[in-house]
Every structure is written in structure tokens, then in C-alpha cells.
Jmol script that loads the backbone (N, CA, C; Angstrom):
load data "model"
ATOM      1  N   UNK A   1     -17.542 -63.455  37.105  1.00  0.00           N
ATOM      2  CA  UNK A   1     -16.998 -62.436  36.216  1.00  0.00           C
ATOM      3  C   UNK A   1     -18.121 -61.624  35.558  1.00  0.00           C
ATOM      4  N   UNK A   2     -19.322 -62.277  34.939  1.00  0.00           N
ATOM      5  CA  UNK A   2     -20.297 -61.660  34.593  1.00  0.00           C
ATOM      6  C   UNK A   2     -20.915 -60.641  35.089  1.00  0.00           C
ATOM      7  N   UNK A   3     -21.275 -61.290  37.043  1.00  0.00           N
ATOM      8  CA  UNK A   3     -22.123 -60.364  37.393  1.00  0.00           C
ATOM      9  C   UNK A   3     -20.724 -59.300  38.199  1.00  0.00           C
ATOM     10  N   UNK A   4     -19.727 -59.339  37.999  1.00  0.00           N
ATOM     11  CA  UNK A   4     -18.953 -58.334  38.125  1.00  0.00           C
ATOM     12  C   UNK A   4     -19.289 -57.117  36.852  1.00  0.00           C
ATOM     13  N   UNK A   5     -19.300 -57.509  35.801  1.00  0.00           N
ATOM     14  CA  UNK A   5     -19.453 -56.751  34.498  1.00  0.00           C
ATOM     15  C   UNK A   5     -20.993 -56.314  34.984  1.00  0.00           C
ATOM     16  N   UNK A   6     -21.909 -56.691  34.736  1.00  0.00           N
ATOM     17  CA  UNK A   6     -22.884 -55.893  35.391  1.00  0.00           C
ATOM     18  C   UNK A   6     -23.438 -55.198  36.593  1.00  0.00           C
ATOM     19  N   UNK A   7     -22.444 -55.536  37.558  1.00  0.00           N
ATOM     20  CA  UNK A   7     -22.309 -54.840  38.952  1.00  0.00           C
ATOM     21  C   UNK A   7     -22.104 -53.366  38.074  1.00  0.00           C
ATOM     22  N   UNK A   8     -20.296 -53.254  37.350  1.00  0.00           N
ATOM     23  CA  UNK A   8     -20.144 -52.331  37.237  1.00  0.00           C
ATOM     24  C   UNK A   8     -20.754 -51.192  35.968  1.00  0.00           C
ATOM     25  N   UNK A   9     -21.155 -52.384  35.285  1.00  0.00           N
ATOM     26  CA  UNK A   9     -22.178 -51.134  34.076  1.00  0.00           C
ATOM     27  C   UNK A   9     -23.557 -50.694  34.982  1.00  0.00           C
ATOM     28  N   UNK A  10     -23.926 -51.666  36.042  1.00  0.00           N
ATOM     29  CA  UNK A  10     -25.287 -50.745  36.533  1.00  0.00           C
ATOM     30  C   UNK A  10     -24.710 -49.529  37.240  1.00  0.00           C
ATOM     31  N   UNK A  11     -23.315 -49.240  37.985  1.00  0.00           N
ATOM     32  CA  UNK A  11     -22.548 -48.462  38.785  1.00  0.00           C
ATOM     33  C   UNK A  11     -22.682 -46.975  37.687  1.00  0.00           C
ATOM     34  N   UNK A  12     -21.964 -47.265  36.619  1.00  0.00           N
ATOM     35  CA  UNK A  12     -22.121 -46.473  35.512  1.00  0.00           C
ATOM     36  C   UNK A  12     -23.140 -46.046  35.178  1.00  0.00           C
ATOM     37  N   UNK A  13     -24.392 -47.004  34.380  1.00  0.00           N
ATOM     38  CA  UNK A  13     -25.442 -45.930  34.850  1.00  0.00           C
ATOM     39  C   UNK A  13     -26.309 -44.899  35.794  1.00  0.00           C
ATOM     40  N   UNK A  14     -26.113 -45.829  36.815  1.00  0.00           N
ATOM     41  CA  UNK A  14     -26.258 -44.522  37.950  1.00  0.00           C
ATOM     42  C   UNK A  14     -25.853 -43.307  38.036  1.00  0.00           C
ATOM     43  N   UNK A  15     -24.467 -43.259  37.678  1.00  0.00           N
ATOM     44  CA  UNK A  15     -23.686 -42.063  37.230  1.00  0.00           C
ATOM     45  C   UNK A  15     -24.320 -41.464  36.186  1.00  0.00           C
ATOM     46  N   UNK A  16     -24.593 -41.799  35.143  1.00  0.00           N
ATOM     47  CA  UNK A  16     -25.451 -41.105  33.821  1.00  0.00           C
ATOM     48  C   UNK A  16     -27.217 -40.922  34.110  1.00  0.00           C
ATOM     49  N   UNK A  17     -27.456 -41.498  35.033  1.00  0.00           N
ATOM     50  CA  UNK A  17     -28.781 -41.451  35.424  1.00  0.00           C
ATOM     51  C   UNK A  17     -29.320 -40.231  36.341  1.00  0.00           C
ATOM     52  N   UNK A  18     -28.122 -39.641  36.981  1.00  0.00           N
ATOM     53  CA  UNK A  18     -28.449 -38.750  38.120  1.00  0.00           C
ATOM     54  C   UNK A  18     -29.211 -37.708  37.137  1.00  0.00           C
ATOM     55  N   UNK A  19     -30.154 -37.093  37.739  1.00  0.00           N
ATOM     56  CA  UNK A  19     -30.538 -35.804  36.997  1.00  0.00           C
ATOM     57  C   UNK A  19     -31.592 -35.645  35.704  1.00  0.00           C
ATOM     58  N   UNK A  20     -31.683 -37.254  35.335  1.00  0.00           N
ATOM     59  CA  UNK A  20     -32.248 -37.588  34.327  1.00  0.00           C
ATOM     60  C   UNK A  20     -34.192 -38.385  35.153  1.00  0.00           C
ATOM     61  N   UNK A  21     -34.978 -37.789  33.919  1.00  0.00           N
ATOM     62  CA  UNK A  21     -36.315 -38.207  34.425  1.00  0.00           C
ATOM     63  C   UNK A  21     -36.421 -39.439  34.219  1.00  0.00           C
ATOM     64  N   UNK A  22     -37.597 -40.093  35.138  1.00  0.00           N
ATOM     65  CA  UNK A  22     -37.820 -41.627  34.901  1.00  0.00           C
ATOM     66  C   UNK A  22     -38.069 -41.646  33.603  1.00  0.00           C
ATOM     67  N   UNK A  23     -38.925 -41.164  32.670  1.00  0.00           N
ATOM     68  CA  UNK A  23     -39.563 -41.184  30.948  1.00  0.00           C
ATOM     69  C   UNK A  23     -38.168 -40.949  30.224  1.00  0.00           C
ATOM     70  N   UNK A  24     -37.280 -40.357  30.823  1.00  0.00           N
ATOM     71  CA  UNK A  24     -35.680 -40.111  30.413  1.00  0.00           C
ATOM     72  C   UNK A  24     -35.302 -41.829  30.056  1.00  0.00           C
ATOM     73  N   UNK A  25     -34.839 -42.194  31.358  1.00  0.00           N
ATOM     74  CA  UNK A  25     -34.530 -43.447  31.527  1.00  0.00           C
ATOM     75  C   UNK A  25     -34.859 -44.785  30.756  1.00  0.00           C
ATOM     76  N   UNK A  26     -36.636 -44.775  31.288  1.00  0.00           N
ATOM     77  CA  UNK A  26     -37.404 -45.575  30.407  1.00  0.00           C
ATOM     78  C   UNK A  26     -36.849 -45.624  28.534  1.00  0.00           C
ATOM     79  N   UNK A  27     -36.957 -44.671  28.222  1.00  0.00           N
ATOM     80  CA  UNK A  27     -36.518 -44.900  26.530  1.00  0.00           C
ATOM     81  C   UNK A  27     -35.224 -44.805  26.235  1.00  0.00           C
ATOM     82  N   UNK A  28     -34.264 -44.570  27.019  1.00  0.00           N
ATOM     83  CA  UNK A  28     -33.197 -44.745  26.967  1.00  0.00           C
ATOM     84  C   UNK A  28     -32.529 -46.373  27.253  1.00  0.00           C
ATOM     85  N   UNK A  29     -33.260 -47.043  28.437  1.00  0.00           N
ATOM     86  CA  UNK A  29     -33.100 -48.243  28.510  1.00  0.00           C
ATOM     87  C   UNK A  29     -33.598 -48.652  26.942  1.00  0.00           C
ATOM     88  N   UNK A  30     -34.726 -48.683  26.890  1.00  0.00           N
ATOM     89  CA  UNK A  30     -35.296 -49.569  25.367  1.00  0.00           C
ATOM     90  C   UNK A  30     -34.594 -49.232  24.293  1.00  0.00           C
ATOM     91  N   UNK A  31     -33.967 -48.142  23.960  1.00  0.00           N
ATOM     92  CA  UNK A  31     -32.460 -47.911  22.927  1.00  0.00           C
ATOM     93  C   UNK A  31     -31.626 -48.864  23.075  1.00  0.00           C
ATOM     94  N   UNK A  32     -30.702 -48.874  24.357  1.00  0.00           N
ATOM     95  CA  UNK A  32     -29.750 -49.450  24.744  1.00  0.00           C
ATOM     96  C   UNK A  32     -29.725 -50.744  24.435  1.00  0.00           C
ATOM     97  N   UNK A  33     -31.596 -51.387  24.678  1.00  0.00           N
ATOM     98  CA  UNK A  33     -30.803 -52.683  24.849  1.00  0.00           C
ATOM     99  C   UNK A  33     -31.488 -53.217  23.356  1.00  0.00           C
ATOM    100  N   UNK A  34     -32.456 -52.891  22.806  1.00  0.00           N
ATOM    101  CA  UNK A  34     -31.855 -53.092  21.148  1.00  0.00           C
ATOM    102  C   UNK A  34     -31.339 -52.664  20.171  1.00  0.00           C
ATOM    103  N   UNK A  35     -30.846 -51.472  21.119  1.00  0.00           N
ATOM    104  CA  UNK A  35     -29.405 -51.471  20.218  1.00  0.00           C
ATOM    105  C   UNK A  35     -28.347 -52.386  20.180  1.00  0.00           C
ATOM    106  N   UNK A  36     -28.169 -53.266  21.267  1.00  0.00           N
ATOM    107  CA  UNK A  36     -27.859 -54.418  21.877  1.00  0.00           C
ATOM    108  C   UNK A  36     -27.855 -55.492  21.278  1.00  0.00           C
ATOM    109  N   UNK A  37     -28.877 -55.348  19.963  1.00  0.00           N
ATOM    110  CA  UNK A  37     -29.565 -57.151  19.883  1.00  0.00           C
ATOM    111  C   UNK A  37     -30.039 -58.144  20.344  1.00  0.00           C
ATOM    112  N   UNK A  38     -31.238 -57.236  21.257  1.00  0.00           N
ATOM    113  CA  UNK A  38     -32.327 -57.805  22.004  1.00  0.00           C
ATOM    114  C   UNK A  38     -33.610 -57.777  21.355  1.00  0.00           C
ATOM    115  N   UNK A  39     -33.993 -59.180  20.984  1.00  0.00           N
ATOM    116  CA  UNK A  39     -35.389 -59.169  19.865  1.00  0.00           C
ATOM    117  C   UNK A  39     -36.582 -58.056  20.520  1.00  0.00           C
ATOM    118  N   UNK A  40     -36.940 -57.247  19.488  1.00  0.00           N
ATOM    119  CA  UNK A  40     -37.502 -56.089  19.928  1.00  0.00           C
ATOM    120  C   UNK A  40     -39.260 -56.804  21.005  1.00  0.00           C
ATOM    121  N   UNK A  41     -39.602 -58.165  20.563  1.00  0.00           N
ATOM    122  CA  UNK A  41     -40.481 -59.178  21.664  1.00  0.00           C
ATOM    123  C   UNK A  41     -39.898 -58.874  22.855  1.00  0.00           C
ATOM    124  N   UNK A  42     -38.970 -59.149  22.917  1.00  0.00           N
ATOM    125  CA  UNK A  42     -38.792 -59.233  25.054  1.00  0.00           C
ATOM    126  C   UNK A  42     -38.552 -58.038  25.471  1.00  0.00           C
ATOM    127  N   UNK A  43     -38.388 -57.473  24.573  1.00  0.00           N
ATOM    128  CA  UNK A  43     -38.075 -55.524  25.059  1.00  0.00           C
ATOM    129  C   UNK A  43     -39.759 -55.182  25.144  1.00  0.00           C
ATOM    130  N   UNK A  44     -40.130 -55.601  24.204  1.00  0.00           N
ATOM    131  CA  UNK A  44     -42.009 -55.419  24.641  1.00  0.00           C
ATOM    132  C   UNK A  44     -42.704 -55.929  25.778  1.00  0.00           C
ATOM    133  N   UNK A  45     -42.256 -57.496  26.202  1.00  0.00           N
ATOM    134  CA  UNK A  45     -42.644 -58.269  27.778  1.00  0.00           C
ATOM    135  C   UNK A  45     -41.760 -57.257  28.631  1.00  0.00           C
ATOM    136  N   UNK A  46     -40.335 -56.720  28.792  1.00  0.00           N
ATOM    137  CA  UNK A  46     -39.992 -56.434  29.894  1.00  0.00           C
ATOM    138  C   UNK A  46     -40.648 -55.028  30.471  1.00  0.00           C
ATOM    139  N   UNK A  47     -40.932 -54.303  29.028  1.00  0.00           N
ATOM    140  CA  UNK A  47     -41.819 -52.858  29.288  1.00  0.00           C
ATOM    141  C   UNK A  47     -43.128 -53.306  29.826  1.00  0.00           C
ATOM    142  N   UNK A  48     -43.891 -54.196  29.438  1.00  0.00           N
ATOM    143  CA  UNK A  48     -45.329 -54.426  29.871  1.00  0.00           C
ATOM    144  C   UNK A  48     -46.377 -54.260  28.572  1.00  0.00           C
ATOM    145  N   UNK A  49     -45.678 -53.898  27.290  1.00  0.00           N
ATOM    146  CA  UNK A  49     -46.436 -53.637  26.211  1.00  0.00           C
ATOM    147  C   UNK A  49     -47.086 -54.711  25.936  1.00  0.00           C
ATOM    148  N   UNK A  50     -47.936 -54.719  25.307  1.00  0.00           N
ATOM    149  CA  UNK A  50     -49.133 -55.725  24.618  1.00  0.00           C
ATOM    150  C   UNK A  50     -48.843 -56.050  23.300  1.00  0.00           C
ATOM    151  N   UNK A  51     -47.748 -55.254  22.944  1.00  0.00           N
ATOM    152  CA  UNK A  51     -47.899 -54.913  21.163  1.00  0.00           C
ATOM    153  C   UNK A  51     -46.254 -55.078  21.093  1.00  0.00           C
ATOM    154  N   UNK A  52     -45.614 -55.684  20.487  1.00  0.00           N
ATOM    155  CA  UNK A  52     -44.126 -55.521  19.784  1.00  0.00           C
ATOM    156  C   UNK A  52     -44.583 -54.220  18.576  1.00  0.00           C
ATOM    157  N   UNK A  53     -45.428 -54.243  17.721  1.00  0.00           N
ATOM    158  CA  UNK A  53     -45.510 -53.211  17.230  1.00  0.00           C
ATOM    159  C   UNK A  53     -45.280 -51.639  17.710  1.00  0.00           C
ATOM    160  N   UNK A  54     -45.727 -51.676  18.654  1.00  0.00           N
ATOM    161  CA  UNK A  54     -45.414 -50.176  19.795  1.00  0.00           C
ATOM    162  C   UNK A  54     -44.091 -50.330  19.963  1.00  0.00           C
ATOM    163  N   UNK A  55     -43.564 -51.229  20.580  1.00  0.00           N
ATOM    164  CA  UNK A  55     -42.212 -51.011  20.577  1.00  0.00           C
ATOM    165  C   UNK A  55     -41.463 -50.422  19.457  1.00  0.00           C
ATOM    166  N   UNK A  56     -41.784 -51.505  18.652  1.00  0.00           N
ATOM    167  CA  UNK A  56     -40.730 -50.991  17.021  1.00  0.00           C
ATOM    168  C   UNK A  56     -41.209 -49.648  16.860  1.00  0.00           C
ATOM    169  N   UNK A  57     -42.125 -49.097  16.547  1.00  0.00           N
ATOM    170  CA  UNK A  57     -42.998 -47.747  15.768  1.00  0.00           C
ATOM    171  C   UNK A  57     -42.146 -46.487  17.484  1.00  0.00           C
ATOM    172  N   UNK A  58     -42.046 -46.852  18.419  1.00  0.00           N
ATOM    173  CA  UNK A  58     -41.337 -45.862  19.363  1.00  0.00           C
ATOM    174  C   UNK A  58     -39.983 -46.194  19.025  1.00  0.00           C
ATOM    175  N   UNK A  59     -39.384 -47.327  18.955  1.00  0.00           N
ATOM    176  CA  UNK A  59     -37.758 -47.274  19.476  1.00  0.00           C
ATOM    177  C   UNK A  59     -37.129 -47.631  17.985  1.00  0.00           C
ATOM    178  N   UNK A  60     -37.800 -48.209  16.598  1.00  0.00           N
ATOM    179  CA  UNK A  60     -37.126 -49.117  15.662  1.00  0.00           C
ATOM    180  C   UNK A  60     -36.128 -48.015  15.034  1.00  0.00           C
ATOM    181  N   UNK A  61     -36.153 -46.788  14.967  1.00  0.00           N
ATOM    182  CA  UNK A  61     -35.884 -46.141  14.659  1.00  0.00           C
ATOM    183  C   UNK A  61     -33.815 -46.043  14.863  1.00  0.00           C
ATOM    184  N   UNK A  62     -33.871 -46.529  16.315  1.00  0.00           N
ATOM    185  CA  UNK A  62     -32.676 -47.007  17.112  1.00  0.00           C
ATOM    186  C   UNK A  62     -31.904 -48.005  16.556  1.00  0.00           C
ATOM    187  N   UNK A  63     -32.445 -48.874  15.707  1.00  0.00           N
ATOM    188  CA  UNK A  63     -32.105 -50.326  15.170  1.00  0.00           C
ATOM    189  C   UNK A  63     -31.560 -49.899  13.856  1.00  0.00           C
ATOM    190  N   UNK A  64     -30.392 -50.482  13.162  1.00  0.00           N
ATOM    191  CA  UNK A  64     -29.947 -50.472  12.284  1.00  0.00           C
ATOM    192  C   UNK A  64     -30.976 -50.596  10.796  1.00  0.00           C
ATOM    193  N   UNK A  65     -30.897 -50.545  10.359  1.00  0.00           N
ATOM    194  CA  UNK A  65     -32.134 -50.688   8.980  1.00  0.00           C
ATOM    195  C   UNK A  65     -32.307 -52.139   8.798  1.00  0.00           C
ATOM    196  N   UNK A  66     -33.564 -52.405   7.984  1.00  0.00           N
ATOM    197  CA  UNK A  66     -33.425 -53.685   7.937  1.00  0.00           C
ATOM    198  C   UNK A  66     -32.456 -54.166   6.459  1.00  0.00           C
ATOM    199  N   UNK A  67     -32.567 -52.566   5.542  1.00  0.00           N
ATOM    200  CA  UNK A  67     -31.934 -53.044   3.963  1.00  0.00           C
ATOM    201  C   UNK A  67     -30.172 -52.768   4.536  1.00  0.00           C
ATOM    202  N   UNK A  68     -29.779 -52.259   5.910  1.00  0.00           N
ATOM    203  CA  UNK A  68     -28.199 -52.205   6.100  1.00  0.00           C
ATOM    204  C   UNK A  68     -27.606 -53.734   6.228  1.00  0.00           C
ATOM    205  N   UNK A  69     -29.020 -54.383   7.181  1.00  0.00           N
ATOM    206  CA  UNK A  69     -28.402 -55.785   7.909  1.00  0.00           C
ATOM    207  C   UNK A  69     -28.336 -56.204   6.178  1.00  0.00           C
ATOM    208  N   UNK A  70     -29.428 -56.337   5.299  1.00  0.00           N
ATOM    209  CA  UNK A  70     -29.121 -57.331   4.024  1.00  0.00           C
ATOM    210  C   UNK A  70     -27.704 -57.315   3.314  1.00  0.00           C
ATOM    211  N   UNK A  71     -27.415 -55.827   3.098  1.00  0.00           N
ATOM    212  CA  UNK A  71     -26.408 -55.457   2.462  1.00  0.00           C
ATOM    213  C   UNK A  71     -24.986 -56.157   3.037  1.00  0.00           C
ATOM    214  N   UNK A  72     -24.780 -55.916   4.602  1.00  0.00           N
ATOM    215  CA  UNK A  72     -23.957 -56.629   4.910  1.00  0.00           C
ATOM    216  C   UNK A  72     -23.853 -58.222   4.920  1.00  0.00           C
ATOM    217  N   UNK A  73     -24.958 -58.550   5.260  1.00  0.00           N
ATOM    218  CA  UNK A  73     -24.854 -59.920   5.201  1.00  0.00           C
ATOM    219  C   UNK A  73     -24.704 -60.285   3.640  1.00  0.00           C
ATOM    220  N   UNK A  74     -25.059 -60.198   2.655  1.00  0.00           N
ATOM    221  CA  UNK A  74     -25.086 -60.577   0.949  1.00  0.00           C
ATOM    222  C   UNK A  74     -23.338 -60.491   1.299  1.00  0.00           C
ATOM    223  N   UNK A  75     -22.953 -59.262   1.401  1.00  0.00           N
ATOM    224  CA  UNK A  75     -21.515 -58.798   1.505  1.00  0.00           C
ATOM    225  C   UNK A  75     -20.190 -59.824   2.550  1.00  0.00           C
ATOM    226  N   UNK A  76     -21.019 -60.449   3.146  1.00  0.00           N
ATOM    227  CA  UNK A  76     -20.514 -61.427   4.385  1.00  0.00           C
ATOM    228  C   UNK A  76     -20.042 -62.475   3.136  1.00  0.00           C
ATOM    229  N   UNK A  77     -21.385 -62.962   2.723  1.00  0.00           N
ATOM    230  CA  UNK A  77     -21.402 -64.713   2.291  1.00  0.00           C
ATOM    231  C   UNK A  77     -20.444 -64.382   0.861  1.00  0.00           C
ATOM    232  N   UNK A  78     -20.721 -62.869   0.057  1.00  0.00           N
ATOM    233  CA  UNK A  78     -19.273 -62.926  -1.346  1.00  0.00           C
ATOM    234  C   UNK A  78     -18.327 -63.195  -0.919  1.00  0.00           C
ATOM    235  N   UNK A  79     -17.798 -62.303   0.215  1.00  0.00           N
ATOM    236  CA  UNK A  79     -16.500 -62.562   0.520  1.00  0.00           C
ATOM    237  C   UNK A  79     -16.013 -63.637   0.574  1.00  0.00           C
ATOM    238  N   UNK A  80     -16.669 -64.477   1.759  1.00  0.00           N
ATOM    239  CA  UNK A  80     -16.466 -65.953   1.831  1.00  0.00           C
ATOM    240  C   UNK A  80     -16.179 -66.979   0.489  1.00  0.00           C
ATOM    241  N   UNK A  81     -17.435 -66.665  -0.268  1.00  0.00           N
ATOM    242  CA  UNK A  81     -17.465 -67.610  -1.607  1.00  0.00           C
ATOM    243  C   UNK A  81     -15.919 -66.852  -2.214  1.00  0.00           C
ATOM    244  N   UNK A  82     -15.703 -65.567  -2.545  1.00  0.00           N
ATOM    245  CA  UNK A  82     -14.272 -65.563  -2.791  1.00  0.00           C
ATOM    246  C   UNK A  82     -12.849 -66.084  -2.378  1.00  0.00           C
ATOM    247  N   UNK A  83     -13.127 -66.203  -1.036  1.00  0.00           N
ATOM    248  CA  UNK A  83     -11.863 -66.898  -0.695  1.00  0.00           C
ATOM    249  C   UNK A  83     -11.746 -68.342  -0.621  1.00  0.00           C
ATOM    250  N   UNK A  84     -12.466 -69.104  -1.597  1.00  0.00           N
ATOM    251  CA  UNK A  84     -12.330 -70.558  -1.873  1.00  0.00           C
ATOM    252  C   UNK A  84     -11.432 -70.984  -2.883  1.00  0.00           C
TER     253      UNK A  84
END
end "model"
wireframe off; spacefill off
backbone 0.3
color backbone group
């Protein structure tokens, strides 16, 4: 079932890929997949970078904030403690 689901999302990108440059692609993949919630480390090994820093300082920008994740999460654990 899985590699059905990724059979057909790679199918899909192909479709969005036509026409588009490799440097297109390239940073568009590294969006995608931490936008994903892929530790911005293995997005640095799968590019070939040396640096997770390069990564973040090109793509972090893509990533939710780090003061949005707090807010929600503080906002997670009230709720909870309220409904006791």
C-alpha cells in the first residue's frame, strides 16, 4: 500500500516537474520534505551538505517558526490540564 502511495506521488511530481529546472527541483524537494517533518540533519546528508546550518539558513525559512511550534504546544498541554 505504501509503495503504491509513493508510486503515485512520484507520478504526480513528474507532472509538476515537466518544464521546471533541475535548481527548480532541487529546492523545491528540500521545502517539501521539511515541510514534511523531516529533521532538517538528513535533509543535509541526502543533499550532500557538510553543514545542517546551510540547510536551515537556505530552506528554514519553509519551516514553521520555532516561537509558533511553542505557542501551540503550551496551548496543547492547557487544554489537556483543563479537561481533568
Amino acid at each position: 500500500m505504501a509503495g503504491r502511495r509513493l508510486c503515485e506521488a512520484g507520478e504526480a511530481l513528474w507532472k509538476v516537474a515537466e518544464g521546471l529546472s533541475l535548481c527548480s527541483l532541487h529546492h523545491a524537494s528540500a521545502r517539501l520534505v521539511l515541510a514534511g517533518g523531516v529533521h532538517a540533519r538528513a535533509e543535509s546528508e541526502r543533499k550532500g551538505r557538510a553543514s545542517t546550518a546551510f540547510t536551515m539558513d537556505a530552506y528554514g525559512h519553509c519551516l514553521p517558526t520555532a516561537q509558533e511550534h511553542v505557542a501551540l504546544e503550551i496551548g496543547e498541554r492547557l487544554s489537556k490540564r483543563g479537561a481533568r
